[in-house]
C-alpha positions as CSV (number, residue, x, y, z in Angstrom):
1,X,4.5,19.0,-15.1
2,X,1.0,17.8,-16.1
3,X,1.9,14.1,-15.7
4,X,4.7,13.7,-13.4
5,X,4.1,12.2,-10.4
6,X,6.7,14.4,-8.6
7,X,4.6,17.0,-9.4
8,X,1.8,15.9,-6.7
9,X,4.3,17.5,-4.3
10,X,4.9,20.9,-5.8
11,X,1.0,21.3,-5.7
12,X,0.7,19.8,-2.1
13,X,3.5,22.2,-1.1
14,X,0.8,25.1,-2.4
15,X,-2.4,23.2,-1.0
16,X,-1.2,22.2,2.3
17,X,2.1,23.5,2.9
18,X,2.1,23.5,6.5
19,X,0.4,19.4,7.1
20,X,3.0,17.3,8.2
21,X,3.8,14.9,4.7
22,X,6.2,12.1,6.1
23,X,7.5,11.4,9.4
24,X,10.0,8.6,10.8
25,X,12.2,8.2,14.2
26,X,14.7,10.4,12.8
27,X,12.9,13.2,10.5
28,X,9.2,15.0,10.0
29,X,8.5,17.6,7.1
30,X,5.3,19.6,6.0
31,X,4.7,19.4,2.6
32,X,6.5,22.7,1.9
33,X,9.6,21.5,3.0
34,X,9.2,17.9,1.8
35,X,8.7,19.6,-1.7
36,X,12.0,22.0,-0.6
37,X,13.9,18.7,-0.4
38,X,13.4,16.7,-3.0
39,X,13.8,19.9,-5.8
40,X,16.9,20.3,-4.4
41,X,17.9,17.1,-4.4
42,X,16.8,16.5,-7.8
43,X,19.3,19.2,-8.2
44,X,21.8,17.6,-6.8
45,X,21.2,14.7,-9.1
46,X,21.1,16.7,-12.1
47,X,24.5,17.8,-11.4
48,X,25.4,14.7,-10.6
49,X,24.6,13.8,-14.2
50,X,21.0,12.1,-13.9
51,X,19.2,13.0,-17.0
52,X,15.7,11.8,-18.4
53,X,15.1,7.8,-18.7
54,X,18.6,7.1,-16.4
55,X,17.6,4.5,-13.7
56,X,18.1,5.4,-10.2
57,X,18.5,2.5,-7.7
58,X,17.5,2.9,-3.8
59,X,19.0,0.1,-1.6
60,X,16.9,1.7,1.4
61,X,15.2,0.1,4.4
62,X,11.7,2.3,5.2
63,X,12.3,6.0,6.1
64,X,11.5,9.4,4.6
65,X,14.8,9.3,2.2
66,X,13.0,6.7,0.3
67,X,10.0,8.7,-0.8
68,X,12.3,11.7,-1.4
69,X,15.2,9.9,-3.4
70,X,11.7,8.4,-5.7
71,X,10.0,11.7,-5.9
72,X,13.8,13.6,-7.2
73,X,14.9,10.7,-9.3
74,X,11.3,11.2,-11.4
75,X,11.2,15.1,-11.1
76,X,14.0,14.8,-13.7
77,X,12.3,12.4,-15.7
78,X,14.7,9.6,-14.0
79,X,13.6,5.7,-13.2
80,X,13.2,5.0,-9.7
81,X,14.4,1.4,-9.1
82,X,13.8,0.1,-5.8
83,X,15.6,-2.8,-4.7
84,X,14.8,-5.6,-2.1
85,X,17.4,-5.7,0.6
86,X,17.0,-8.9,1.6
87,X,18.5,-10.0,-1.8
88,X,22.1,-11.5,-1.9
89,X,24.9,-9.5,-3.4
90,X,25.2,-11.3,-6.6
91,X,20.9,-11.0,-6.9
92,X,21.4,-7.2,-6.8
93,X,24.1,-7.3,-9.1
94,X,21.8,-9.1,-11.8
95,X,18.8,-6.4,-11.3
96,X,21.4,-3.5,-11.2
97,X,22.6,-5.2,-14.4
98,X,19.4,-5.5,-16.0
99,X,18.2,-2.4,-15.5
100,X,21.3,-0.6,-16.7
101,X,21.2,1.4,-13.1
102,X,23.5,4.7,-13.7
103,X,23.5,5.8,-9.5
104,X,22.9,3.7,-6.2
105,X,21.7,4.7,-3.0
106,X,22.3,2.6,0.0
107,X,21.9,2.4,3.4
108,X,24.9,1.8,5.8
109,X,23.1,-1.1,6.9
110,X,23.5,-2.7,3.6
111,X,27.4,-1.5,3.1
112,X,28.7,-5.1,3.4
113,X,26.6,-6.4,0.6
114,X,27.2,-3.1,-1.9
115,X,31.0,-3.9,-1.5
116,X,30.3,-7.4,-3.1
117,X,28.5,-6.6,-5.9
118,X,30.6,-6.7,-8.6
119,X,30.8,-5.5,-12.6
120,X,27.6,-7.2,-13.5
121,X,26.4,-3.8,-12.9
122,X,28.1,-0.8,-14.0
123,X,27.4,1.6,-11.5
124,X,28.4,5.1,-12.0
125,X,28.2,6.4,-8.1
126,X,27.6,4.0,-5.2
127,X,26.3,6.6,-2.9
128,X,25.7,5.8,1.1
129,X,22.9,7.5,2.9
130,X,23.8,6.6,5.8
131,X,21.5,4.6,8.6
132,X,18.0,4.2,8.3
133,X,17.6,1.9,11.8
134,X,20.4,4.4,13.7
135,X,19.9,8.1,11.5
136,X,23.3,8.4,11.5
137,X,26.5,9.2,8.6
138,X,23.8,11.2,6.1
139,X,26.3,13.9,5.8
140,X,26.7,12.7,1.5
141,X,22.8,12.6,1.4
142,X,21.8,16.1,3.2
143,X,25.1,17.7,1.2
144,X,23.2,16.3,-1.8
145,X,20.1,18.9,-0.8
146,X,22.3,21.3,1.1
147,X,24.7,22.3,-1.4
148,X,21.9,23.2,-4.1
149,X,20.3,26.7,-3.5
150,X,17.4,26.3,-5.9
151,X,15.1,23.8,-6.9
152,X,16.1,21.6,-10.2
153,X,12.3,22.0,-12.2
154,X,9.8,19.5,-12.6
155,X,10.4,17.5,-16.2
156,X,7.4,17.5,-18.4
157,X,7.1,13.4,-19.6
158,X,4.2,11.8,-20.9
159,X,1.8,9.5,-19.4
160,X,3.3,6.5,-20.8
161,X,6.7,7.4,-19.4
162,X,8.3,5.1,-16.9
163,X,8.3,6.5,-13.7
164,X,9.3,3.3,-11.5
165,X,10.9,-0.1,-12.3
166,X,9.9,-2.7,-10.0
167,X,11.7,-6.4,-10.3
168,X,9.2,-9.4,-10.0
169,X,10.4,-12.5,-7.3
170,X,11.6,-14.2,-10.2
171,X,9.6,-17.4,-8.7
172,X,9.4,-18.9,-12.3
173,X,13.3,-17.7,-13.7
174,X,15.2,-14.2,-13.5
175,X,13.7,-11.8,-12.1
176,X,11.8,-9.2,-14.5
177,X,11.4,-5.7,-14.5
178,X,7.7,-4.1,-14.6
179,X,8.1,-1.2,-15.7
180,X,5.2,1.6,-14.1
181,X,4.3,4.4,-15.6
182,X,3.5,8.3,-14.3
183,X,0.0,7.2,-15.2
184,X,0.0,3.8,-14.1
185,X,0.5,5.6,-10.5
186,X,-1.8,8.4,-10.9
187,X,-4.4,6.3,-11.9
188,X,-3.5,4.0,-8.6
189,X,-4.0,6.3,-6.4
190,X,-7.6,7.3,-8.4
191,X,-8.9,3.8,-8.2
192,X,-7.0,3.3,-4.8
193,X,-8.6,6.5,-2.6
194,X,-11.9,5.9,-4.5
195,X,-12.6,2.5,-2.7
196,X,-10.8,2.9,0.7
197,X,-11.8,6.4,1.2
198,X,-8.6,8.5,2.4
199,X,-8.5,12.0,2.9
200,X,-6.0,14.9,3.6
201,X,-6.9,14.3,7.4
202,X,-5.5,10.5,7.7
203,X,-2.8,9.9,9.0
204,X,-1.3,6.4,6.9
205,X,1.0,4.4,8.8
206,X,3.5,2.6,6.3
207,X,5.2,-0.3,7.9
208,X,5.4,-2.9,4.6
209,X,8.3,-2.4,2.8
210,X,8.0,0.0,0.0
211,X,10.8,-2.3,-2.1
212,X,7.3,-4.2,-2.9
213,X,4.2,-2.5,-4.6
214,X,2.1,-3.0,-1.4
215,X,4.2,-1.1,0.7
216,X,4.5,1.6,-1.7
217,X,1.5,1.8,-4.1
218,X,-1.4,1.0,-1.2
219,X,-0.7,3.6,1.1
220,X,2.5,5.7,0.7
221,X,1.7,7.1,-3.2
222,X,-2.0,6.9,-2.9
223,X,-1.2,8.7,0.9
224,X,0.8,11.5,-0.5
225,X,-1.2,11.9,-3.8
226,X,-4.4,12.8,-1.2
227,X,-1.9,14.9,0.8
228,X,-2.3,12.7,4.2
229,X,0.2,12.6,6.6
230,X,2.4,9.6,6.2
231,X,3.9,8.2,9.4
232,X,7.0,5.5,8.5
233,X,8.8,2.8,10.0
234,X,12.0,1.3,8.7
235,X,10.8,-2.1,9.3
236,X,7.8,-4.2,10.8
237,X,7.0,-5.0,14.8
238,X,4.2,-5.8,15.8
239,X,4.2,-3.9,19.5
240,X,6.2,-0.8,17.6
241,X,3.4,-0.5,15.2
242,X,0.8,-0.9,18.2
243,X,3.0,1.8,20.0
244,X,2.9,4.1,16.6
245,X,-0.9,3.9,16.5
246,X,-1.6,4.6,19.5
247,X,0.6,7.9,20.1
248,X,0.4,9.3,16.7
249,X,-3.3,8.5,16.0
250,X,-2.9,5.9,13.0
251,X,-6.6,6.1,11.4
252,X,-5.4,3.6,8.7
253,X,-2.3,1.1,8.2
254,X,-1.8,-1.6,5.1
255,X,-0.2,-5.2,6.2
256,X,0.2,-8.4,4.6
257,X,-1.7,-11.1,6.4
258,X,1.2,-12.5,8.4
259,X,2.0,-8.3,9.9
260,X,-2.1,-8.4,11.2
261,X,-1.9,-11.9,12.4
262,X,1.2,-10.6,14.3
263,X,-0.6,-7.7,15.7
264,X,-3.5,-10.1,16.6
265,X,-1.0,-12.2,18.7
266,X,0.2,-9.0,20.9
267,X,-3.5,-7.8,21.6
268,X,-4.6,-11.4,22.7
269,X,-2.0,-11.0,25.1
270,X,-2.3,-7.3,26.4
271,X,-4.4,-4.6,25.0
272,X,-2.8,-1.7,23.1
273,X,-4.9,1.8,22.6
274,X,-6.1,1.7,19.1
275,X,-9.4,3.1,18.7
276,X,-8.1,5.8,16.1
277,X,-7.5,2.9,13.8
278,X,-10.6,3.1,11.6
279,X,-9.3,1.2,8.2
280,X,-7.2,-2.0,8.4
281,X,-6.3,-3.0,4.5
282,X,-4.4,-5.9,3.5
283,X,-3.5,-7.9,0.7
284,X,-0.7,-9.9,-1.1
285,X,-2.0,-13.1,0.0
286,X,-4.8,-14.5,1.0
287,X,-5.8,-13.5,4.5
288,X,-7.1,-16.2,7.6
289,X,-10.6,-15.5,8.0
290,X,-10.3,-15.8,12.2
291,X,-7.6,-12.5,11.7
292,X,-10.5,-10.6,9.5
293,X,-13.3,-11.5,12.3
294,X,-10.8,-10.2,15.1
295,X,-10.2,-6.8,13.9
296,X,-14.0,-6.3,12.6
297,X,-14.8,-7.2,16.0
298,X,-13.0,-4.1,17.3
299,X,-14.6,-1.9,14.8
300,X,-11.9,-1.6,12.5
301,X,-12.9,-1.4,8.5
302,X,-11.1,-4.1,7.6
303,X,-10.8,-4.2,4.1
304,X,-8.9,-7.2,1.9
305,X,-7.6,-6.4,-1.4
306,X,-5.6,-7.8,-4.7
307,X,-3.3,-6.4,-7.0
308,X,0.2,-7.3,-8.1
309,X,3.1,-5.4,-9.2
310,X,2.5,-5.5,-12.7
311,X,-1.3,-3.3,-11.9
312,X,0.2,-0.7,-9.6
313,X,-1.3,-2.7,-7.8
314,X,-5.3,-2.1,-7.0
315,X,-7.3,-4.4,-8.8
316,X,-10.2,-5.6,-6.7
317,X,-11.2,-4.1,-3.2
318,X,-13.7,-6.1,-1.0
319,X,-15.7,-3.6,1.0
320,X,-15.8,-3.9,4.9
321,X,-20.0,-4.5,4.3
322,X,-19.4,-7.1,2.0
323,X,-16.5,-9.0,4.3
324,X,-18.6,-11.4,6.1
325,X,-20.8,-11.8,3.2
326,X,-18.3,-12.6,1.0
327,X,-15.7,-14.1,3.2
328,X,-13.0,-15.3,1.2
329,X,-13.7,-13.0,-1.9
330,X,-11.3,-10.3,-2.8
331,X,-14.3,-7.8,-3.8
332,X,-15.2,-6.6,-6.9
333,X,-12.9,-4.2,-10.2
334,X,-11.7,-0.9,-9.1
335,X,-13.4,2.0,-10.8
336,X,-11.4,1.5,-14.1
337,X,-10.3,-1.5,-14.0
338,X,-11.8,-4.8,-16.6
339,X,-11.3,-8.5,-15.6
340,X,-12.3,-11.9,-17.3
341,X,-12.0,-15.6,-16.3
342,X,-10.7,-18.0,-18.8
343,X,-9.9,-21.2,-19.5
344,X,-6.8,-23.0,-21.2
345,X,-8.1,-22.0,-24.5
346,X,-9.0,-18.2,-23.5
347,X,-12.8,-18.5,-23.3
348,X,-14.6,-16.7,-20.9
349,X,-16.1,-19.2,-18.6
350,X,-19.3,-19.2,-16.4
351,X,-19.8,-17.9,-13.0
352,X,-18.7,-20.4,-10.6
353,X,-16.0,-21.8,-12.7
354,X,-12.6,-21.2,-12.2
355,X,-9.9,-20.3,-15.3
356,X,-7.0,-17.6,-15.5
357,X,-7.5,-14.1,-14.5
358,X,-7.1,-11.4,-17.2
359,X,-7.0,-7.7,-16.5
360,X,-6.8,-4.5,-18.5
361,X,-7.1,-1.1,-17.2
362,X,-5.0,2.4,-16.9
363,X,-3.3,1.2,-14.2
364,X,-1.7,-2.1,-15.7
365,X,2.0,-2.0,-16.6
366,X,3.6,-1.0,-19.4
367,X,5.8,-4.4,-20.1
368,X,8.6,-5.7,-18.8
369,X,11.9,-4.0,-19.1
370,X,14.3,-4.9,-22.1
371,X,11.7,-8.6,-22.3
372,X,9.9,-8.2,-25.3
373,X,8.8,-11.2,-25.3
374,X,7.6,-11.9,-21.5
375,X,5.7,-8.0,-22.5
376,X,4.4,-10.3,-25.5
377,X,3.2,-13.1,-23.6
378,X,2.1,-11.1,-20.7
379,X,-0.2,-9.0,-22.3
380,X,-1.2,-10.6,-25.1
381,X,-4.9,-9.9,-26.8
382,X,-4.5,-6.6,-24.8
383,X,-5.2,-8.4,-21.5
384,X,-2.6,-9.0,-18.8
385,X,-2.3,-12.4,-18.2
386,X,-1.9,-12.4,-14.1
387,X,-1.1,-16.4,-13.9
388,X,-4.0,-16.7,-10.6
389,X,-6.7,-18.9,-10.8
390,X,-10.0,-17.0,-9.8
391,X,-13.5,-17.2,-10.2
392,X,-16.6,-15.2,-10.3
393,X,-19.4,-15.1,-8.2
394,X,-23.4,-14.3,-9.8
395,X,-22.8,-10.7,-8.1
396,X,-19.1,-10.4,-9.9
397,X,-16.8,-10.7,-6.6
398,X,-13.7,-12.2,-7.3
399,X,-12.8,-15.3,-5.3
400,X,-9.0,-16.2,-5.8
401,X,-8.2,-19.7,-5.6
402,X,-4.3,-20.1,-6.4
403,X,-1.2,-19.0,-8.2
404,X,-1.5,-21.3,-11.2
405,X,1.5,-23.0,-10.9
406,X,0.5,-23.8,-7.1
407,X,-2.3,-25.5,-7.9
408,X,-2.0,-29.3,-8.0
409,X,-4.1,-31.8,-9.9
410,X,-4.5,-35.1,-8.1
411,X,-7.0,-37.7,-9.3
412,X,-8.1,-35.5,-12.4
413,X,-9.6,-33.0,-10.0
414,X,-7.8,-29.2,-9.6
415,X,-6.9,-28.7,-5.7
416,X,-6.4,-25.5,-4.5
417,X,-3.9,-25.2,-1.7
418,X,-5.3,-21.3,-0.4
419,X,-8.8,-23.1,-0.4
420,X,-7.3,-25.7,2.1
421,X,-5.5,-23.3,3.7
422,X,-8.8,-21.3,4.5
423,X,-10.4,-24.6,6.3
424,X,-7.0,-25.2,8.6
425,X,-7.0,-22.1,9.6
426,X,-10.5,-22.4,10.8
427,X,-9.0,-24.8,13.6
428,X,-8.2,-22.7,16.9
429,X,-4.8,-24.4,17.4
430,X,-3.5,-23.2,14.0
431,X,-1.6,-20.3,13.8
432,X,-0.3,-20.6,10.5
433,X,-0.6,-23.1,7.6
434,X,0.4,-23.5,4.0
435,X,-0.5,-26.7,2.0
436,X,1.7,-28.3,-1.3
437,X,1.4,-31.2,-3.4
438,X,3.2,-34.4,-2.8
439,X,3.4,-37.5,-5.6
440,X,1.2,-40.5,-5.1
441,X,1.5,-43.6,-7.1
442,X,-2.0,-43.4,-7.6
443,X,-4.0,-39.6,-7.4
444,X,-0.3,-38.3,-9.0
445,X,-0.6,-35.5,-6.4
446,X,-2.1,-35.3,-2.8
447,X,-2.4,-32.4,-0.6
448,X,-0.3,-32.2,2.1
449,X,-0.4,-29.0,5.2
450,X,2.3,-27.8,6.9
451,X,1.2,-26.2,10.1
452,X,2.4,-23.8,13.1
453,X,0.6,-24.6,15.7
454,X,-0.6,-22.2,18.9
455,X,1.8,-22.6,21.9
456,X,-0.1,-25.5,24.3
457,X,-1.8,-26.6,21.5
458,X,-3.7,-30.3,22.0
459,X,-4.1,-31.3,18.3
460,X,-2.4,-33.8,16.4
461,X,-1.5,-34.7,13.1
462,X,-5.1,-37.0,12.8
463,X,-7.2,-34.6,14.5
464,X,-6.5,-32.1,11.8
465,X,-7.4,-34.6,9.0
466,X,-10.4,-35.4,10.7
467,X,-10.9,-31.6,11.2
468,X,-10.5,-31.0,7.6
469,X,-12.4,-34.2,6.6
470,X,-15.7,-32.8,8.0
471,X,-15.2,-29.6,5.8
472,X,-13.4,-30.5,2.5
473,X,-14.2,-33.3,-0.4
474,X,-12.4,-36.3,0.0
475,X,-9.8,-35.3,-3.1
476,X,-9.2,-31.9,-1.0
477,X,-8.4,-33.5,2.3
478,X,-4.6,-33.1,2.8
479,X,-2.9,-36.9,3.3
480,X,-0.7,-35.5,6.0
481,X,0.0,-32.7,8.0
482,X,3.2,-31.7,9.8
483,X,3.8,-29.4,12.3
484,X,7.0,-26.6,12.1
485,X,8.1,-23.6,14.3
486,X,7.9,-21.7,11.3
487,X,6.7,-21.1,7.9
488,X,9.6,-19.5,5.5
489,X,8.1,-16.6,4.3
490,X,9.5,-13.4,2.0
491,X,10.6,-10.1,2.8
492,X,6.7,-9.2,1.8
493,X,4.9,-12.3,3.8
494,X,4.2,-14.4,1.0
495,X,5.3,-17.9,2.0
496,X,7.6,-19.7,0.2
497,X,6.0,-22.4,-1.0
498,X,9.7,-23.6,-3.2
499,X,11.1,-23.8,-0.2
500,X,8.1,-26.1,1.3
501,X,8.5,-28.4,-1.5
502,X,12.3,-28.8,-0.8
503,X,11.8,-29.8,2.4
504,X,8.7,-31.1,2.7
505,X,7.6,-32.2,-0.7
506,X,8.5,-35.7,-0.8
């Protein structure tokens, strides 16, 4: 039991049986019976023919069934595979594929789509849990845990066994499976509680979803690993969340930028009670500095962070001290984690400069499932190769600049679109903004922003150029702007930027 994750809740079911462990609408447990639970249904699995190494697949919107189907699956030594449900029939049927997934759990919610997928994946048992949004028809689920009198035991397994399989966006190709480790997620949650300082007495509201490493390796693993109470909602609203805060005393709560700009909006528009919520951490892209300024403002830690799936995902934690100071820095390594800046020829290069990002540490993935090669290229030199563009500061915080393959080069100079992105939203009628390359007969690329603008808003399309003129170098200065409803965005906030191009790119 000494490196399985699912053993965190055996000992929290000694340490602090009776502190509420995970709550949503339709269910709350203590830690006792949480751990009750998920032997049992591990149980249930073993019977059911899951054995070390399978891969167990959860087609689940938020809820407490989540955390209990990932804590069974790797009990047994099993592959938790969490799937995005936002993905079409024949996407799922690829990752299911892929991963060689023995047993799926599903929602009701997502029945439709589990009746399409089709022998691309070679399921064993197609298992429905019933509703997540309604908590009804979990009669298969709770016979799963009901029917099993004792408790299937923890499975010894090594550090460097797989405990979750997590597919990338596939932005560049396929999607790929990182494959995480028991100790990739133990050391998580280390590094994790270390910097944002959680405690037993939190109580963690998880409202990202927990398909995606933020929703499930910020606060949900690290939550339960520091036995906190974790209070879960199957999907994000900004008044619920308010709601949730308020009445169940939410000291902390992870969201992607676009969840706390949401929030933002509703409290600019009627005030919600909130002064239990202490810590406000976000991450996954790179977050407006007029949302970081509003919630400091209150009094509310707010704390920006990076990591991607393929580190677990903490790398770099800016402190709520440093925020103003370093606005627009992602902080500084966690405890045990190393990072360099290179350039194209994997030099280090000097403060100030920007090159790749390369991290190593004990919470960086093992490789990507059945890819050899991608594992090859990824971590090559013993480094994994994270594809952003960063660069150090003389005090070593870490200032991201771009995905690498976003960046665009027009004139010979490197633009990069989350630097413009910062100055736009700057502007009070700006709401939301995301910039893209564009040809030009001349510079080969120009920076164009496409913006969402405040409702009653006076600006136009040249008094944002001029606005960004006065604040950017020439060769930075988007060309163009144009104004949308909307900015396509994933199930995790990130905006789709492929999608900008499509539409807007010419």
């Amino acid at each position: 039991m000494q490196h399985n994750i699912a053993g965190w809740i055996a000992k929290r079911a000694w340490i602090s049986a009776q502190r509420t462990a995970l709550s949503d609408p339709f269910a709350e447990y203590d830690y006792a019976t949480l751990d009750e639970r998920v032997g049992r249904l591990a149980e249930g699995l073993r019977r059911r023919g899951v054995r070390q190494g399978d891969r167990v697949a959860a087609l689940f919107m938020n809820g407490t069934q989540f955390i209990e189907l990932l804590f069974a699956v790797t009990r047994l030594g099993g592959i938790f595979l969490p799937l995005n449900f936002r993905l079409s029939a024949p996407e799922l049927e690829f990752i299911l594929g892929d991963a060689g997934a023995r047993v799926l759990f599903y929602h009701s919610e997502f029945a439709d789509t589990v009746a399409k997928i089709g022998s691309g994946a070679p399921l064993e048992d197609a298992i429905d849990a019933g509703s997540a949004s309604r908590g009804e028809g979990r009669e298969t689920y709770e016979a799963l845990i009901s029917e099993c009198p004792e408790k299937a035991p923890v499975q010894p397994v090594a550090a460097d066994d797989v405990a979750l399989m997590m597919y990338t966006s596939g932005t560049t190709g396929r999607p790929k499976g990182a494959m995480l480790t028991h100790g990739n997620t133990v050391w998580n949650a280390i590094q994790t509680l270390g910097r944002v300082a959680i405690h037993r007495e939190d109580h963690l509201l998880v409202v990202a979803p927990m398909f995606h490493i933020g929703g499930l390796g910020i606060f949900a693993l690290p939550g339960l690993y520091a036995g906190a109470s974790i209070f879960i909602r199957p999907a994000f609203d900004p008044v619920d969340s308010l709601e949730i805060i308020g009445s169940k005393r939410i000291s902390a709560m992870f969201g992607v930028p676009a969840m706390w700009q949401a929030i933002m909006g509703v409290l600019e528009q009627k005030e919600h009670d909130m002064d239990c919520l202490k810590l406000a951490v976000t991450g996954g892209a790179p977050c407006p500095l007029p949302v970081l300024r509003f919630f400091q403002q209150r009094g509310v830690r707010f704390v920006e962070g990076f990591g991607l799936t393929e580190t677990a995902p903490t790398c770099t934690i800016l402190d709520a001290e440093d925020a103003e100071r370093k606005n627009g820095s992602v902080g500084y390594p966690a405890m045990f984690v190393d990072m360099r800046i290179v350039d194209d020829a994997g030099q280090d290069v000097a403060a100030g400069e920007s090159g790749e990002l390369l991290v190593r540490g004990p919470n960086v993935f093992k490789g990507y499932w059945n890819r050899p090669e991608a594992t090859a290229e990824a971590l090559r030199g013993g480094w994994f190769h994270t594809g952003d563009m960063a660069w150090l500061d003389d005090e070593g915080f870490l200032f991201i600049v771009d995905r690498k393959k976003d960046m665009l080069i027009s004139g010979g100079e490197n633009v990069y679109p989350a630097e413009v992105e910062q100055v736009i939203y700057e502007h009070p009628d700006v709401v939301d903004a995301a910039v893209i390359g564009i040809p030009d007969p001349k510079w080969q690329e120009v920076p164009r922003a496409i913006v969402v603008l405040r409702e009653g808003a006076s600006v136009d399309e040249q008094g944002l150029l001029d606005f960004c003129r006065e604040r950017l170098a020439k060769f930075k200065t988007p060309v163009s702007a144009v104004f949308v409803d909307a900015l396509p965005r994933s199930a995790t906030g990130k905006i789709l930027k492929r999608e900008l191009r499509e539409t807007h790119g010419q």
